[in-house]
C-alpha positions, -999 to +999 in steps of 0.1 A: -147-163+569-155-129+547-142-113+583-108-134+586-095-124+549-107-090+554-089-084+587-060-103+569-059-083+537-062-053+559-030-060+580-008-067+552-014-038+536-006-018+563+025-037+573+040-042+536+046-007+527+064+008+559+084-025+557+096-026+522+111+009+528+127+001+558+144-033+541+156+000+511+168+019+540+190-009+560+210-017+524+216+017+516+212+038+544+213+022+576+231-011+578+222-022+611+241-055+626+219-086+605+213-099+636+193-074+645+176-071+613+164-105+617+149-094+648+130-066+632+117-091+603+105-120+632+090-095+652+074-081+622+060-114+618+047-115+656+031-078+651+013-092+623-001-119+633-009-108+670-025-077+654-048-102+631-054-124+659-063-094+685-086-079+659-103-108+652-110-115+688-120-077+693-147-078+661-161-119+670-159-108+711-158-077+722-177-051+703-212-067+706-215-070+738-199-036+740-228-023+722-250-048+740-240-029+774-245+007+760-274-002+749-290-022+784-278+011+809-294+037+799-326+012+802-323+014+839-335+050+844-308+052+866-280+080+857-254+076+878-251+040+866-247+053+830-219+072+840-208+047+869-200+018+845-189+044+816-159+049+841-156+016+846-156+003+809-131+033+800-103+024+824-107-015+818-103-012+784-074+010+787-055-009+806-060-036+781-050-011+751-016-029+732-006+012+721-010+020+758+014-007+766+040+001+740+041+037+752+047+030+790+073+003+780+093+034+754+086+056+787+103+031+811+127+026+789+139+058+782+133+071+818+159+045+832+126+033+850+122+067+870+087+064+851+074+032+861+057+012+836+028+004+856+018+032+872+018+054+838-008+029+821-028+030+859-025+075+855-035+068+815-066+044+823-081+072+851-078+099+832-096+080+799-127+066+822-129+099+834-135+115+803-154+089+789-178+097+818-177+132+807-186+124+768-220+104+783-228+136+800-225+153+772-247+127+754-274+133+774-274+169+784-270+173+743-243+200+750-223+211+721-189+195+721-172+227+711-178+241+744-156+206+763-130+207+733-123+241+742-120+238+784-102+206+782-076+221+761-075+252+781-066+230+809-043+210+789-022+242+780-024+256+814-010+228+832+019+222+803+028+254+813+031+252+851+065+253+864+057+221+886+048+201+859+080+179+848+095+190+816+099+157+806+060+148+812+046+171+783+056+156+751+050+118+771+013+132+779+005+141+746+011+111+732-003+094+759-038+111+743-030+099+707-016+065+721-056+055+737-071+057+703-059+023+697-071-008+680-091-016+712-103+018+725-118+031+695-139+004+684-151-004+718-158+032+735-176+039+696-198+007+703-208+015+740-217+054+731-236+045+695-251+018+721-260+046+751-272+075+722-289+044+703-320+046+732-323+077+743-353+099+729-345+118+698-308+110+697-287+100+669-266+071+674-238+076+643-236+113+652-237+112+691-207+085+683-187+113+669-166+131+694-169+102+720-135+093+713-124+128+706-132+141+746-117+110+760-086+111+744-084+146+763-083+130+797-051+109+797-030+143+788-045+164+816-041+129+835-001+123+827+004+162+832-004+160+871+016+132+871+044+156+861+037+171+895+045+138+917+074+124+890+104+151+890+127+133+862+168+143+865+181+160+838+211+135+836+190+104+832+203+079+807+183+056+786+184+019+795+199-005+770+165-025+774+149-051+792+170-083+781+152-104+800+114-102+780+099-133+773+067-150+757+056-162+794+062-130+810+046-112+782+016-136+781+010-129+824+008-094+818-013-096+792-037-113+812-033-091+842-041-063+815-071-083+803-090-092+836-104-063+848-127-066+813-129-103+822-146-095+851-168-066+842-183-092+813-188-114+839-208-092+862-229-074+830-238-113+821-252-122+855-265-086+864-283-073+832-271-092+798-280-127+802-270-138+771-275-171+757-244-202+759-237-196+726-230-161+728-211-165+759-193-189+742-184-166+713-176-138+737-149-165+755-134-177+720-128-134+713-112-128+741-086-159+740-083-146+704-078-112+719-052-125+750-032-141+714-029-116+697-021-089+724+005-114+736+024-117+703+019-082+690+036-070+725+064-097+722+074-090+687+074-049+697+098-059+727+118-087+710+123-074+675+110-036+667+124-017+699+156-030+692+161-029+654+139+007+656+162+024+684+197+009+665+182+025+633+179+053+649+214+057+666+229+047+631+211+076+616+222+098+638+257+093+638+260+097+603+272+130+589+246+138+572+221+130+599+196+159+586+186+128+563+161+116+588+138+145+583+130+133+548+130+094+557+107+108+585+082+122+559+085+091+538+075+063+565+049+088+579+029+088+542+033+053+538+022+042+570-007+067+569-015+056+536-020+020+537-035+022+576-069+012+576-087+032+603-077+060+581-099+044+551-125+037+573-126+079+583-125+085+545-156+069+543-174+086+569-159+117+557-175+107+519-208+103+540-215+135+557-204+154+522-228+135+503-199+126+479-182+162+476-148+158+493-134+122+473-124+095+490-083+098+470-083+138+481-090+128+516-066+102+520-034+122+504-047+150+525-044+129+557-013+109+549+009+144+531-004+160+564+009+131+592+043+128+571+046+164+578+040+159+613+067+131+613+095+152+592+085+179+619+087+154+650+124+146+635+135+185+627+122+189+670+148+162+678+177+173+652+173+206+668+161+205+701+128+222+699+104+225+725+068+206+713+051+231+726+056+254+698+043+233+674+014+219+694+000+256+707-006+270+675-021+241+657-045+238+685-051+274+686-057+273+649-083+238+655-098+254+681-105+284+658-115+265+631-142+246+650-165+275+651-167+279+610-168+243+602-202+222+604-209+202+632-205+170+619-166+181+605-156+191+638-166+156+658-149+140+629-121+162+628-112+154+666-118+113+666-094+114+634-066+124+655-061+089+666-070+074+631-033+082+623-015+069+651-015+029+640+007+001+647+038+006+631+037+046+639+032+038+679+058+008+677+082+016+651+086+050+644+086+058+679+119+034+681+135+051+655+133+087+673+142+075+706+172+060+693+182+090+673+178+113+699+198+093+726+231+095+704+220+133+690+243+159+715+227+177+743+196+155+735+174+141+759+153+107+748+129+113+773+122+150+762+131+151+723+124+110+719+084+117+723+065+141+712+060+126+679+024+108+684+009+145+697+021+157+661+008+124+643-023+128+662-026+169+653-024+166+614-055+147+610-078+171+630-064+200+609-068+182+577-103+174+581-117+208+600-100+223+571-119+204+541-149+210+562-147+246+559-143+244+521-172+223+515-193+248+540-179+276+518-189+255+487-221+249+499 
């Protein structure tokens, strides 16, 4: 019970703040059809409780037995299952990421369907179970994670700059990274490599953890980028006016399309190695209906109520005269959604523990919610001006990349899993609407190039912040 208020009280204070300003902004600012407004407040209501629901059934369901697998492979003596079923478990439970979802639907959307829907979250889910293989290696060869930050962003910079890479697949690939730290991933992948690290010989669970989620979230960008390669997009594609046609049903089949390849690798684990007890499987059954729920909901109220209201915000705003005002409405619904999301809390924390108290729990949460309203007010300036995302994203990874090599260890793992603390719910589904709407009535603007981009600079802020109060307190120290 002590779990169901908590992940209650949690959601509504992330949902309250972004929503009370954006019920200010439609009587002052915005003034979008009521009709539509009504559509933003029921599927606010959906999110909510699908995004209650879902995490309930990840915590009751999922995570255990998550942990429960890391834990039983590496018992095997037998490597190349580690990293076999590490593969496995990282495309399974991207394919059943809700962020992942919203993404690919914005993508479709804005693409006309030239991107299908389908076969970006297929290209997302690859590239994630690849790289989550990758982070076991590093695991158990005890490499130093600087050394795979720095050649998966090498690669990362060297395709984006490849003439045969779309131009229209960068800014879609880097938040295709940010968009797989999600309510699922995180928790899950965290679980499986504290589980792995948990068992092998003079390894530390909570710190092997660190920088699991951080080299994963590297694969789906290199991942989306070749996909650039196969998907040329025309330069006069037109965004669709949206997919009239979603319902509850349809949502709830995909949904459990999304969630049976999980389904079945429980299933295997349970007769091959787990063997857990009836009331256990039981409990892992009741999670993921709670899961299949709360996905369903959440991905129906997105669809139903926040793409629609988000992207006519978004064309109001950008038809008004002054239409420079987003970049400050931009910076205000970045800080209050940063501010009241709880995975951010929950880095503040960890933060509070490998400083032994020195950086405070306030400093670090202004720092990381000024730092991703920045990132929004920028994402916004990109579209009202039609700047390229790559020079925003090179130097701030030229500057992390820098910075990883004066700040302790522990920082830098931290630093790198806290780019996907930022990018929550209502940034993912919301905010996102709100951009791709502006950009599609902004002249000479394309949705599909100035729309996204937005996520990668969410994502960036985060990593920044933290390597950067990591270097004080080793200077302090």
């Amino acid at each position: 019970m002590d779990k169901v208020k908590e992940t209650i009280s949690e959601v509504f204070f992330a949902v309250i703040p972004i929503t009370a300003v954006i019920i200010l902004l439609q009587f002052t600012v915005i003034w979008i059809p009521m009709e539509l407004f009504y559509s933003f407040l029921m599927g606010l209501l959906m999110v909510s409780v699908g995004l209650i629901l879902f995490l309930l059934g990840v915590h009751a369901g999922l995570l255990p037995v998550g942990e429960m697998i890391g834990s039983s492979l590496p018992k095997t003596g037998k490597v190349w299952m580690v990293l076999l079923f590490s593969f496995v478990l990282g495309f399974a439970i991207t394919v059943a990421e809700p962020d992942v979802w919203v993404l690919a639907g914005y993508v479709d959307l804005a693409s006309g369907g030239s991107i299908p829907r389908v076969a970006l979250i297929l290209t997302v889910a690859l590239g994630l179970g690849l790289f989550v293989m990758i982070s076991m290696i590093r695991i158990i060869t005890e490499i130093s994670i600087n050394y795979f930050l720095v050649a998966g962003y090498t690669i990362i910079f060297t395709l984006a700059f490849l003439p045969q890479v779309s131009e229209a697949m960068i800014p879609i690939s880097f938040d295709a990274g940010g968009v797989t730290t999600g309510p699922m991933a995180v928790p899950f992948i965290l679980a499986f490599g504290v589980g792995v690290a948990s068992v092998l010989k003079n390894r530390s669970g909570s710190q092997d953890g660190f920088g699991l989620v951080a080299l994963a979230s590297i694969g789906p960008v290199i991942a989306v980028l070749i996909l650039g390669m196969v998907y040329q997009i025309p330069d006069d594609i037109e965004m669709d006016a949206g997919d009239k046609t979603y319902t509850l049903l349809g949502t709830l089949i995909e949904v459990s399309i999304a969630l049976s390849p999980l389904v079945i690798f429980f299933i295997f684990f349970q007769f091959y190695m787990l063997k857990l007890k009836l009331k256990q499987v039981l409990s892992l059954g009741a999670g993921i209906l709670f899961t299949l729920a709360g996905m369903t909901l959440f991905l129906y109220g997105v669809h139903s109520g926040f793409q629609p209201a988000g992207t006519a915000m978004g064309n109001n705003l950008g038809e008004l005269s002054y239409s420079w005002i987003i970049i400050p409405i931009g910076f205000v619904l970045g800080f209050v959604a940063t501010f009241a999301e709880p995975a951010v809390r929950v880095l503040n924390d960890e933060v509070d523990k490998v400083s032994s108290g020195y950086i405070p729990k306030k400093v670090m949460l202004l720092t990381i919610s000024t730092g991703v309203a920045i990132s929004i007010a920028l994402a916004m300036i990109r579209i009202l001006y039609g700047i390229e995302l790559v020079y925003f994203l090179v130097p701030g990874y030229v500057i992390a990349l820098t910075l990883i090599y004066f700040s302790g260890k522990d920082f830098t793992s931290i630093a790198f899993d806290a780019g996907g603390v930022a990018t929550g719910p209502m940034t993912v589904t919301f905010i996102v609407a709100i951009a791709l709407g502006f950009s599609d009535v902004k002249p000479e603007s394309n949705p599909l190039i100035e729309g996204f981009g937005m996520i990668s600079l969410v994502a960036l802020a985060p990593i920044l912040s933290v390597l950067i109060l990591g270097l004080l307190y080793k200077s302090k120290n």
